[in-house]
GUKOLBA-673021 format. One line per 10 residues: number of its first residue (from 1); their letters; for each residue x, y, z of C-alpha. Coordinates in steps of 0.02 Angstrom, whole numbers, plus 50000, padded with zeros to 5 digits. Last residue first. Layout:
NUM = a = X:Y:Z  ... $
end
This chain:
59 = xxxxxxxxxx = 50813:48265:49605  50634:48272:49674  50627:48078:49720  50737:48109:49865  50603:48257:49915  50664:48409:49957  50709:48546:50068  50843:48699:50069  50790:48763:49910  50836:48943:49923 $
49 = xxxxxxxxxx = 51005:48896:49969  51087:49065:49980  51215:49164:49860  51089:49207:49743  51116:49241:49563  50983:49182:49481  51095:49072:49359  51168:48990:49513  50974:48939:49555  50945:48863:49391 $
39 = xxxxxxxxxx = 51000:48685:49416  50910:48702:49597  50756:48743:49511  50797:48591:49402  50802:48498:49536  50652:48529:49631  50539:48511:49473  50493:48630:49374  50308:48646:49330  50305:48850:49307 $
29 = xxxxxxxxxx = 50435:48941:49220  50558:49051:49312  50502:49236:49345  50639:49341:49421  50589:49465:49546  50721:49574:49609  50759:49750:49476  50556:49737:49432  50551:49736:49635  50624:49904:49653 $
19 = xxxxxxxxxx = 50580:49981:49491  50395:49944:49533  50407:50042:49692  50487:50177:49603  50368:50205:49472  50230:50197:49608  50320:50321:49711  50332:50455:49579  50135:50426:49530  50102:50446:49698 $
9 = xxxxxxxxx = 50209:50588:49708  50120:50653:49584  49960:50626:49678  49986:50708:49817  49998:50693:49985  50056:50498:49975  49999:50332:50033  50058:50166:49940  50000:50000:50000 $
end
């Protein structure tokens, strides 16, 4: 939620906000299993273990 005086800075905060998480958000495609997200996760460029729990049967 976005609350501002005016509405240009609305507009100015909006266009910020978005810039924020457009420069964080990656969008992998839907369906993958556990380890191909983990095949991609270098790619993404985090340094953390986003997948820290499977299933044997996921790799």
């Amino acid at each position: 939620m976005l609350r501002t005086a005016t509405l240009e800075e609305f507009h100015k905060r909006s266009e910020e906000t978005l810039s924020w998480f457009g420069e964080r958000i990656t969008v992998v495609p839907s369906g993958l299993r556990v380890g191909e997200l983990r095949a991609i996760q270098p790619a993404l460029g985090s340094g953390k273990a986003l997948l820290a729990d499977y299933r044997k049967d996921d790799r």
